[in-house]
Structures are given as C-alpha cells and as structure tokens.
KEKE-3310 file (N, C-alpha, C; in steps of 0.2 Angstrom, whole numbers, plus 5000, padded with zeros to 4 digits):
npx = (4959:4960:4952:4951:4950:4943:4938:4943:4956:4968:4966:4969:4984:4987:4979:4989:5000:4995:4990:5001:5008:5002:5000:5014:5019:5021:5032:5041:5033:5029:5044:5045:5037:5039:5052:5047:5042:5030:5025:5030:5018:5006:5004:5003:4991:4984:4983:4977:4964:4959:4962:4952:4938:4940:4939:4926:4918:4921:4914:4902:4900:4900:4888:4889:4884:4887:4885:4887:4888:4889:4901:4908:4914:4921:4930:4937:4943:4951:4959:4963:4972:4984:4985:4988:4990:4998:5012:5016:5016:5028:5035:5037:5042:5052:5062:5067:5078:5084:5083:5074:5074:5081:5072:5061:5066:5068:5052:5050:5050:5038:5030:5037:5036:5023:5018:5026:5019:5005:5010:5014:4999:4995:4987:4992:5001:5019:5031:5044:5050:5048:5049:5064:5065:5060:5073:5081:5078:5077:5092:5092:5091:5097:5108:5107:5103:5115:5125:5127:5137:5139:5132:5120:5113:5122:5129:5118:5109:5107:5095:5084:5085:5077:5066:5061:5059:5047:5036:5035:5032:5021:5011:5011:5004:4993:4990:4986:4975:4966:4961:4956:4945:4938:4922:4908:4899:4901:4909:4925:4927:4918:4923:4937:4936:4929:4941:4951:4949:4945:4959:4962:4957:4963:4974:4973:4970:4981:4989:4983:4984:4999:5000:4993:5001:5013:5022:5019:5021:5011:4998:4995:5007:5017:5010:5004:5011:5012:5000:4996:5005:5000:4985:4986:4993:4983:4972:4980:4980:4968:4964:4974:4973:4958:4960:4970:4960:4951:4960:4963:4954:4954:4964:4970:4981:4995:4996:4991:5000:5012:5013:5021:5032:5032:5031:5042:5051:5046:5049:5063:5068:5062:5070:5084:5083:5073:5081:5093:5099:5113:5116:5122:5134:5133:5118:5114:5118:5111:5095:5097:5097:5084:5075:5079:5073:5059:5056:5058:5049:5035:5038:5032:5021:5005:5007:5010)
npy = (4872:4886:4898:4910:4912:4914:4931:4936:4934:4942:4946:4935:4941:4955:4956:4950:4959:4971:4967:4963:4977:4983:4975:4973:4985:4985:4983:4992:5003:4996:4997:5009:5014:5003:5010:5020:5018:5012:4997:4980:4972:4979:4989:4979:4973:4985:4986:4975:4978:4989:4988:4978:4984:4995:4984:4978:4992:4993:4979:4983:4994:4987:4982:4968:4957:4957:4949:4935:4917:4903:4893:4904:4912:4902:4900:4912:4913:4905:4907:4922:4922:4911:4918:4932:4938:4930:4931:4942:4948:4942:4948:4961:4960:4957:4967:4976:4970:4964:4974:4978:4971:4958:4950:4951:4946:4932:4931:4927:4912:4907:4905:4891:4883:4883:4875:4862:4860:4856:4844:4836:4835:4828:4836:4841:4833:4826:4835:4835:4846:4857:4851:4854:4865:4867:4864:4871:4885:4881:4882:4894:4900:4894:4900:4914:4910:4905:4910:4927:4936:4948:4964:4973:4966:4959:4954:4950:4940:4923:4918:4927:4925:4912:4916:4922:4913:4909:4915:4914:4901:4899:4908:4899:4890:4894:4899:4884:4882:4890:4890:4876:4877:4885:4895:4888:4897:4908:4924:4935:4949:4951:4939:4943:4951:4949:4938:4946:4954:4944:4941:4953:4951:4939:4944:4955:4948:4940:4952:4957:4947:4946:4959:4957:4950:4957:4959:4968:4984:5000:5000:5010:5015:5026:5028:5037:5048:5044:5038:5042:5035:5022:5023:5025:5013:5003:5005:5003:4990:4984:4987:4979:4965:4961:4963:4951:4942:4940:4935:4922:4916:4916:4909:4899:4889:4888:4900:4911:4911:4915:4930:4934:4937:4949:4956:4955:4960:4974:4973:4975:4981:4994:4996:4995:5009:5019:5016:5013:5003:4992:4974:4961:4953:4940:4939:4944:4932:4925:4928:4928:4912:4909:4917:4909:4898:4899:4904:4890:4882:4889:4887:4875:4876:4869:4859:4846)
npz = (5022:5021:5016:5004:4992:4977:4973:4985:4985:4986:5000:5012:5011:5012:5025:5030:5032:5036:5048:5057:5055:5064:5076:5080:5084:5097:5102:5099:5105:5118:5123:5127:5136:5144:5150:5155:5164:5167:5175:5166:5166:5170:5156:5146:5150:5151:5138:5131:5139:5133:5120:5119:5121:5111:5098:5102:5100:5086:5082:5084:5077:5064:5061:5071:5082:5101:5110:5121:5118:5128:5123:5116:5127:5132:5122:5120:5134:5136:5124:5123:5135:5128:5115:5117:5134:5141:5129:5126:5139:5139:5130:5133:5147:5145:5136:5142:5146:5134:5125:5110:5100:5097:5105:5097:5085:5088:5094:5079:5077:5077:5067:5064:5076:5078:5066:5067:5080:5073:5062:5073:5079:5068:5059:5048:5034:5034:5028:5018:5015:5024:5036:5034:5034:5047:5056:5052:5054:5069:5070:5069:5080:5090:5088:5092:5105:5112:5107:5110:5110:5109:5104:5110:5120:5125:5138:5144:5156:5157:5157:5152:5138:5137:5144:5131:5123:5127:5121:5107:5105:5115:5106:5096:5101:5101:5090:5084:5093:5090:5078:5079:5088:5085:5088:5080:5069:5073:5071:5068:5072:5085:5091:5094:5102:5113:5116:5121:5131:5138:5140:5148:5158:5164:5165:5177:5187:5188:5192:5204:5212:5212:5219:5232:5237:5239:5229:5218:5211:5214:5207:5196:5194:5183:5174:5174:5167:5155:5147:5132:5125:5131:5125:5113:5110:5111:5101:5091:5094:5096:5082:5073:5079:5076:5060:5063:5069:5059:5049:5054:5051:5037:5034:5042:5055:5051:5041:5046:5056:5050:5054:5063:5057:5050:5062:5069:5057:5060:5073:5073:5064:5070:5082:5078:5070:5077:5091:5090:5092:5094:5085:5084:5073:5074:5076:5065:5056:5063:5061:5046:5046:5052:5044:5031:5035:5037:5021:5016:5022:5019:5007:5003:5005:5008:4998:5006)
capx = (4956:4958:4945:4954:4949:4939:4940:4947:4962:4975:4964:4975:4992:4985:4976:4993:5003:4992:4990:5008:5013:4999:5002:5020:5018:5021:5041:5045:5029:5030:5049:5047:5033:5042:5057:5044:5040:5024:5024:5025:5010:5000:5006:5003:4985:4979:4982:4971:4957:4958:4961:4945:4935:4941:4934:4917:4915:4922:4911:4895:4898:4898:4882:4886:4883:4892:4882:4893:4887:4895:4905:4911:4918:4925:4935:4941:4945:4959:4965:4964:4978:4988:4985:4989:4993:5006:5015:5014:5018:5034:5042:5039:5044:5061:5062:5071:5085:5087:5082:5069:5077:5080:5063:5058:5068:5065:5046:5049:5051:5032:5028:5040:5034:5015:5021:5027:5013:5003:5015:5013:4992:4992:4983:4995:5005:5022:5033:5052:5056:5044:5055:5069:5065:5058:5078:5087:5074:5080:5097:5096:5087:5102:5113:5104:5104:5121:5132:5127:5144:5142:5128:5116:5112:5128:5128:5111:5109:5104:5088:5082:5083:5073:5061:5061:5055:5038:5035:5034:5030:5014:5009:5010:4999:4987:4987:4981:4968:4960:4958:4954:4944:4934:4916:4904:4897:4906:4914:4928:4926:4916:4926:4942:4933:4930:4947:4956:4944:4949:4965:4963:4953:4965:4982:4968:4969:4987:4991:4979:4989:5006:5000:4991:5008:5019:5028:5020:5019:5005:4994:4996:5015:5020:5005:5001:5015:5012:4994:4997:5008:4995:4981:4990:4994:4977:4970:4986:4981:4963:4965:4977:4968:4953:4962:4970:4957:4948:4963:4965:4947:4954:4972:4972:4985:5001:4997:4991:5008:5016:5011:5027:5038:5031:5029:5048:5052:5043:5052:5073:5066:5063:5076:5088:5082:5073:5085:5100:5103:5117:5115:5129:5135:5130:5110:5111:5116:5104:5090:5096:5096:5076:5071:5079:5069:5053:5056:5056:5042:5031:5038:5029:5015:4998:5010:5010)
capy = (4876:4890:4899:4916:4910:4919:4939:4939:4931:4947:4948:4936:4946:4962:4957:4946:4965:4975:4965:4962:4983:4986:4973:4973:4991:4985:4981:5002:5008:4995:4997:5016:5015:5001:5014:5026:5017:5007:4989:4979:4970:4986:4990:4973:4974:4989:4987:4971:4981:4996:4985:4974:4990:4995:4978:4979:4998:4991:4976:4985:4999:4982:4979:4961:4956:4957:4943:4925:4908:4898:4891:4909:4914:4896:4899:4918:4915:4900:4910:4928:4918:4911:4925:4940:4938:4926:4929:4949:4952:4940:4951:4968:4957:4955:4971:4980:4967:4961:4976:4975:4967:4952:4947:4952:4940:4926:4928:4925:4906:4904:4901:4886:4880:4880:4870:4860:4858:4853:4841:4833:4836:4827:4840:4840:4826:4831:4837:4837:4852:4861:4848:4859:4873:4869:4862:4877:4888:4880:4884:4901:4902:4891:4904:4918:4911:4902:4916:4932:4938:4955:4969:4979:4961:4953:4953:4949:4935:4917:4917:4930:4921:4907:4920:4926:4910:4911:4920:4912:4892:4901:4910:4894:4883:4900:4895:4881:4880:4896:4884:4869:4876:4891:4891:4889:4902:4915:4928:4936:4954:4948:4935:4944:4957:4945:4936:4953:4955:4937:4941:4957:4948:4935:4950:4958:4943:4940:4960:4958:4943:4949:4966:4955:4945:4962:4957:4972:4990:5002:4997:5019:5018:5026:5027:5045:5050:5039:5037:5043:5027:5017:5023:5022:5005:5003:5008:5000:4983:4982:4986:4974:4960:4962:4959:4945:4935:4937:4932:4918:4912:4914:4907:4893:4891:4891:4905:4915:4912:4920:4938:4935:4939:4956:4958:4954:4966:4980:4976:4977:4991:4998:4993:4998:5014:5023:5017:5016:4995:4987:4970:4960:4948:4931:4941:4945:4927:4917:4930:4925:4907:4910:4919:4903:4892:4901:4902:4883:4879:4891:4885:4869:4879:4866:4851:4841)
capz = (5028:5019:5012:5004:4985:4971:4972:4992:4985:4991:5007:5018:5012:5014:5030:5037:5033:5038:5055:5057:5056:5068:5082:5079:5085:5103:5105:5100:5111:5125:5125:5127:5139:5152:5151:5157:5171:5167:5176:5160:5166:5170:5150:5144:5154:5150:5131:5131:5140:5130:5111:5118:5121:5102:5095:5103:5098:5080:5081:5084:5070:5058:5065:5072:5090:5104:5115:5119:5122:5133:5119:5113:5134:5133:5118:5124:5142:5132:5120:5127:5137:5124:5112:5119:5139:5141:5125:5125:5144:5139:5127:5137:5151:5141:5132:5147:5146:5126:5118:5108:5092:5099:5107:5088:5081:5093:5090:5071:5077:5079:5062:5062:5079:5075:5061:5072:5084:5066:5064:5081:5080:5063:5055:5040:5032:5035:5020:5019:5011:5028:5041:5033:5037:5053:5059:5050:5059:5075:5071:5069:5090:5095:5088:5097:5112:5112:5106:5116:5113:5102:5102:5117:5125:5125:5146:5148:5160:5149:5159:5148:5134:5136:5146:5125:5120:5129:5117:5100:5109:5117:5104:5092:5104:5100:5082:5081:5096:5087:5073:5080:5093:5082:5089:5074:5066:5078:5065:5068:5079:5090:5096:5096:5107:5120:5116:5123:5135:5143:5141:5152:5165:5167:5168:5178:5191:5191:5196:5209:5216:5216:5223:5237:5238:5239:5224:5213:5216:5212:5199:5192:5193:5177:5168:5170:5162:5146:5143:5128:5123:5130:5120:5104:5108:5113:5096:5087:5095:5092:5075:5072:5082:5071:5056:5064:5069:5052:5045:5057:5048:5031:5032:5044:5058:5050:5038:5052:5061:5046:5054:5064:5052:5048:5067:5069:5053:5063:5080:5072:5062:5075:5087:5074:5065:5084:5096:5088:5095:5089:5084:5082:5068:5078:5078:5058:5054:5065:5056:5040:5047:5053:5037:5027:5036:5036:5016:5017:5026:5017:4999:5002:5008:5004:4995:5010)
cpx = (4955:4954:4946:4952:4946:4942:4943:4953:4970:4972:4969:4982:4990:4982:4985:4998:5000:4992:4995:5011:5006:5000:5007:5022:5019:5030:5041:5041:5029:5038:5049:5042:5036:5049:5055:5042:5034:5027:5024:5018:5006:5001:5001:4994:4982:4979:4978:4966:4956:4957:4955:4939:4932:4937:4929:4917:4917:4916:4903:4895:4899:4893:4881:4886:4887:4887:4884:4888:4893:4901:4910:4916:4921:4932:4938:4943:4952:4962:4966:4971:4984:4989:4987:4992:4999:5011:5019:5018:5026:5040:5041:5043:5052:5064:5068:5079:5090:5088:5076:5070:5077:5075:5061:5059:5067:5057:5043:5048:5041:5027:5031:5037:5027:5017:5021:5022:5006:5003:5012:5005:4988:4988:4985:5000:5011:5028:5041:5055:5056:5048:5061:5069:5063:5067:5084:5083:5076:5086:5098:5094:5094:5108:5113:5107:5111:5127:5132:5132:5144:5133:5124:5115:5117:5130:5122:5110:5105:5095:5084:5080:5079:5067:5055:5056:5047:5035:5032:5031:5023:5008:5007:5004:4993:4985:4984:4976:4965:4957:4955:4947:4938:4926:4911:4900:4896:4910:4919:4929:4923:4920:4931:4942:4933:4936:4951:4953:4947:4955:4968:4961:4960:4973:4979:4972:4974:4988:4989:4983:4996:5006:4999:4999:5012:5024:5026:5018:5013:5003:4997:5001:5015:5014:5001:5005:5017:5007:4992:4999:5002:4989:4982:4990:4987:4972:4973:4982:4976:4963:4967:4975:4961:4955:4964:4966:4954:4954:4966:4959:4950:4958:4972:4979:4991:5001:4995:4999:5012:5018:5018:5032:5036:5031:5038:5052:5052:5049:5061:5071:5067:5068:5082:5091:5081:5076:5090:5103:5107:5118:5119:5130:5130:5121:5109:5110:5109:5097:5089:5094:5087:5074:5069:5072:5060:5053:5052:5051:5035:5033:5036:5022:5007:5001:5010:5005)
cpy = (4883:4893:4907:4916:4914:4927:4940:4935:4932:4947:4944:4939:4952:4960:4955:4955:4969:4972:4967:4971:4983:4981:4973:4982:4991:4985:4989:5005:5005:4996:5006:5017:5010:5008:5021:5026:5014:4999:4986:4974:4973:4987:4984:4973:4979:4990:4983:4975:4986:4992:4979:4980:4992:4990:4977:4985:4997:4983:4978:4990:4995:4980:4971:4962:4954:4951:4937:4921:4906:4896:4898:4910:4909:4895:4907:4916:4908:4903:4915:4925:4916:4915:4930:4939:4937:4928:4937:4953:4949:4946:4959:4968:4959:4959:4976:4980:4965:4966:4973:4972:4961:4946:4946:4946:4933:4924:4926:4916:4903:4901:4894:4882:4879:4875:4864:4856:4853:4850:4834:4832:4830:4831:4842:4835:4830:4833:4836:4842:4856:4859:4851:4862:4874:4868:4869:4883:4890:4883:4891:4904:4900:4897:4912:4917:4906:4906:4920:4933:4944:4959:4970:4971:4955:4950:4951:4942:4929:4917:4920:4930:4915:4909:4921:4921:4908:4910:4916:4904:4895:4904:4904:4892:4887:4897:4894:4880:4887:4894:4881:4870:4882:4893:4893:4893:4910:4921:4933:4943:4955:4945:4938:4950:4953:4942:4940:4953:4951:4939:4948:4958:4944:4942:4952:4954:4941:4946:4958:4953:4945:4954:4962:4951:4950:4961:4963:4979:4993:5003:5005:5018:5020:5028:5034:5050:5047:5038:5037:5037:5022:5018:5023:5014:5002:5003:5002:4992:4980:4982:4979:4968:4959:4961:4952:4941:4932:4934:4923:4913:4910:4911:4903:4896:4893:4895:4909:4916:4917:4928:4940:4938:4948:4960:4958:4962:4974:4981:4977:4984:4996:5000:4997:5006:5020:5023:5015:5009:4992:4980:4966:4954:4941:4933:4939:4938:4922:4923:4927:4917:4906:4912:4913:4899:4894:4901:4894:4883:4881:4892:4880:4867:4873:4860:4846:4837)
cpz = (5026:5015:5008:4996:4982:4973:4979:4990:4988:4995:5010:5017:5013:5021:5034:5036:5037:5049:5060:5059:5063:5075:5084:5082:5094:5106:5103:5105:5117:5128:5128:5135:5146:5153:5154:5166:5172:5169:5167:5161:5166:5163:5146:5144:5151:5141:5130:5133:5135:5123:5112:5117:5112:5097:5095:5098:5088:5076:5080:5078:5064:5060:5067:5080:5094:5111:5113:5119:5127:5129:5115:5120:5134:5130:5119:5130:5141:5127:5121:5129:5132:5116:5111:5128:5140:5137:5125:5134:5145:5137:5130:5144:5151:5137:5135:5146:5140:5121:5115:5101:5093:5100:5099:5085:5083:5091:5083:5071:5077:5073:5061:5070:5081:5072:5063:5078:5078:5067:5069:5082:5075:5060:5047:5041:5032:5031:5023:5019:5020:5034:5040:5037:5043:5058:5058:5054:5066:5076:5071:5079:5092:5093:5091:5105:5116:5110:5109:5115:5108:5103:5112:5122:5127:5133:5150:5151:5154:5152:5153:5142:5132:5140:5137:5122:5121:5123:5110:5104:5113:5110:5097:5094:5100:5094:5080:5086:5094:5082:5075:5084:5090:5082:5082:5074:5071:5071:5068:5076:5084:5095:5096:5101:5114:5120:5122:5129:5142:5146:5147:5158:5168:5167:5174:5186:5193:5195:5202:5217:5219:5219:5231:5239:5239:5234:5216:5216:5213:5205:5192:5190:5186:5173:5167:5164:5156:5144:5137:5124:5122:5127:5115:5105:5109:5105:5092:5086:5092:5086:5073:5073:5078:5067:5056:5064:5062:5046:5046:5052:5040:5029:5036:5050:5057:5045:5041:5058:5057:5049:5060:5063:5050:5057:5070:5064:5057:5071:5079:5068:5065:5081:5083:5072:5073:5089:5096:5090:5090:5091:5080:5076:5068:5076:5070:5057:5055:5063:5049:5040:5047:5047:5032:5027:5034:5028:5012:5020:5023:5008:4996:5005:5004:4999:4998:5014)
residu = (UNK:UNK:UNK:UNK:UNK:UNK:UNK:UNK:UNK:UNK:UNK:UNK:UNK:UNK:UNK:UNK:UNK:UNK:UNK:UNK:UNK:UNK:UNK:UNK:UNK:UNK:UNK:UNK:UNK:UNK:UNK:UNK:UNK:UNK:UNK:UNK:UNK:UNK:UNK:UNK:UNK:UNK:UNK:UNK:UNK:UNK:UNK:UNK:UNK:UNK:UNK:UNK:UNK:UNK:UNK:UNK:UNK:UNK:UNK:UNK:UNK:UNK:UNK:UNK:UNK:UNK:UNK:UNK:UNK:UNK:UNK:UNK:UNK:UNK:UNK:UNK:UNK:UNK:UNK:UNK:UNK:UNK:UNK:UNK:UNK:UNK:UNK:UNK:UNK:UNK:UNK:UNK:UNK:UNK:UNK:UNK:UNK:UNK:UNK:UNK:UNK:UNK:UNK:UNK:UNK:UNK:UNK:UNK:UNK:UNK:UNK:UNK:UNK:UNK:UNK:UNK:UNK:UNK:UNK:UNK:UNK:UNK:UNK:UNK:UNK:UNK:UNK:UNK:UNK:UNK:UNK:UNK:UNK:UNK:UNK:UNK:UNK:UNK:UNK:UNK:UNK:UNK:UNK:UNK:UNK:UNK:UNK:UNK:UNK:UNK:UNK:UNK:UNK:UNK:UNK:UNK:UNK:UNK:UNK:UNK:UNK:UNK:UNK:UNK:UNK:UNK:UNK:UNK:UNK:UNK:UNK:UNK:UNK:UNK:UNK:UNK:UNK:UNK:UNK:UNK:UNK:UNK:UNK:UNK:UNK:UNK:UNK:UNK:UNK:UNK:UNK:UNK:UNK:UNK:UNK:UNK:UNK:UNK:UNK:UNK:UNK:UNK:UNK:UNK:UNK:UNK:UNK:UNK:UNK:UNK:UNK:UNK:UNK:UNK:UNK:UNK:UNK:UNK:UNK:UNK:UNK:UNK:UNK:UNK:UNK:UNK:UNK:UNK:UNK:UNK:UNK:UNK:UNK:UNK:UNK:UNK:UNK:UNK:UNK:UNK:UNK:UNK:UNK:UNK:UNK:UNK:UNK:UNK:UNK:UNK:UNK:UNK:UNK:UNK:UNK:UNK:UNK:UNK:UNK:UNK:UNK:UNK:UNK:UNK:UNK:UNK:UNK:UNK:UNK:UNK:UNK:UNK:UNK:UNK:UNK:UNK:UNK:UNK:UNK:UNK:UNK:UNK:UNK:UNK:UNK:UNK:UNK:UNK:UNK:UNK:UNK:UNK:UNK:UNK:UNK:UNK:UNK:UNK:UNK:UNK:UNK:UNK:UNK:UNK)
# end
C-alpha cells in the first residue's frame, strides 16, 4: 500500500514527525486554553473551522482544486468525524481532569488498535511478533487505568479514563476508513480541507443542540481572552493535517497511525517540562509497556 519508494523514500519519516509535532501541539495549547475558560467544544470547534480555512488557502496556493464530488463530501463528512471531532473534543474533554500527559499516553494505543482493526478487516495476514506487541501494548493501558494511585490524576474519577480511550479506538477506525475508503484520484489537501471542514460542521451541530438543550453556555465564553491560542492552533492544525493526509497516501493505515507516538512525545513533554505534572511510577512503566509494544508491532513492519 505504500508508495514512499525511490527518491521520497525519507518523505513518510519526515512527514510522520513533522505531523505528529504539529498536531500534537494540541494537549499544551488546548490544555492552556480550556483553563482559560474556552468550552472545549467551542476550542475543539473552532480549530477545525480555522485548520480547514488553512487547508483550502494552502490547497489553492498549490494550485489544485477545491471543488468535491459527491464521493469527496461522502468521504469528509465520515472521517471529519473520526478524524478530528470525536477523537480531539475527547482529550480536551479529559485534559481538565487527567492532565494532559495521560491523555498523551493513552492515545499512543492507536497505532496498536488500528493494527488491530487490520487484523479483524483482514487486510494484512497477521504476524506473531505484531500480536505481541498488540497484548503488551494492552498491558501498559490496563496499568494506567488500573493503578491511578500516584501523580496529578491519582483522584480522577475512573470514568475519565475510559472517556481517554475515545480517543486512540476513534481515531484507529479513522485509519483505516481513510484508506480503505480514499476517493480515487482525490489528492491530499483538498480533501483534508473538506475533511476539517466536516468535522466542524458536524462540532458546529452538536453546540447548537446542547445550547438548544441548556446543557451549553455561550458559544464566546472564553474565547476573547485566548484567540490567540486558538489561531495558533488553527495554523498548527492545518499544517499538520496536510501533512498527515499526504502521509496517510503514502504510508497506509498502520504507518499513519505511527504519528501517535510523536503526538504522545509532544503531550508528556509537555505536561512535564511547561506544567510541571508529576507522573507517577505506575504512568512511566505502562509507557515503557506501550513503547515496547509499539517497537514490536512495527519491527515486523511489511513481514506479515
């Protein structure tokens, strides 16, 4: 599936890094910005409209076309959703109460639960070494969400944690139906313009409900005193998102999922280094647990 060979051969490692610091650029800035008083769905919401905005105005100055088919809004208005929505509005969701290290390291699972969905799709035959690494993977989440007994989240209700998983199990499905489902001779910033787009129609449609429902306050809250935030992450995302998808073209689903792990890197980094989180023994282990497994899985990368 991959097509990364002759002279683009460093393209998907410099695209999955370069991705990966830039969308990964969301757990320091959204955690700073719900702490400001942004809804994180208004946050969540307004970075998709602003990082699709980015995509168009980056699509057009490559001179390709921003006009869909049916088959192009079919496949953004499904993966906008598992994408960026759902997966995005979890961990700001869950930043409030985990920290933002946590979440990080939770959505490191997604390379192994793609894998996983593979697996189940049949799409690749399925290896032992990679089954490894998908069980030791596991083990390091059940030791997350099973110990809670040491650092900034040690009292967080357990809900919260399994709020965390959202997160990496949405963003898997994303994976592979961006593959499986890639409208033909669609190219990249195009469709991940409309992608964002989807995803901040359908945020867009939720607010709308809960505001009609009394369950959200004003759309503004927060947001004049951070605009800032949000156009960085607005900049950030598109960016990022635009390498992604083209990376999604040239690495397939499970080396697309890789960009977790750099997206994880970025949120304990940061968690660590700007806010000073302390993260307790039971955290490091079940990382080094997930690292492991992620090792395995992709040291049998194309064997199976």
């Amino acid at each position: 599936m991959s097509r990364a060979g002759g002279p683009g051969r460093l393209e998907p490692v410099l695209l999955l890094f370069s991705a990966g610091l830039c969308i990964g650029s969301i757990f320091p800035l959204g955690k700073i910005a719900v702490a400001a008083g942004i809804p994180s769905l208004v946050y969540v919401g307004a970075t998709a409209a602003g990082a699709s905005v980015v995509l168009a105005l980056l699509a057009l100055a490559g001179g390709f076309s921003l006009r869909p088919d049916r088959a192009t809004l079919g496949y953004a208005a499904v993966a906008g959703q598992l994408t960026f929505a759902i997966p995005w509005t979890a961990v700001v969701t869950v930043m409030p109460h985990l920290g933002s290290g946590i979440p990080a390291i939770i959505q490191s699972l997604a390379p192994i639960v793609t894998l996983a969905i593979v697996y189940a799709l049949a799409l690749e035959r399925p290896n032992v070494v990679r089954l490894a690494g998908l069980g030791i993977g596991m083990a390091g989440t059940l030791v997350i969400l099973f110990s809670r007994n040491g650092g900034d989240a040690a009292h967080a209700p357990f809900i919260w944690y399994l709020v965390a998983l959202v997160t990496p199990t949405v963003l898997a499905a994303g994976n592979v139906f961006r593959t499986t489902h890639w409208p033909k001779g669609q190219v990249a910033l195009p469709l991940a313009a409309w992608t964002l787009a989807a995803a901040a129609v359908g945020i867009a449609l939720t607010l709308v409900l809960l505001r009609l429902a009394g369950a959200m306050p004003d759309f503004g809250t927060g947001l004049a005193s951070a605009l800032h935030l949000v156009a960085l992450q607005c900049v950030a995302t598109g960016v990022g998102y635009g390498l992604f998808f083209r990376l999604q073209q040239v690495g397939g689903p499970v080396y697309v999922s890789q960009m977790s792990y750099v997206n994880t890197a970025v949120g304990v980094g940061f968690a660590v280094l700007l806010f000073a989180e302390s993260l307790s023994v039971w955290i490091w282990l079940a990382l080094a647990l997930i690292a492991a497994g992620v090792f395995l899985v992709n040291s049998a990368r194309g064997s199976g």
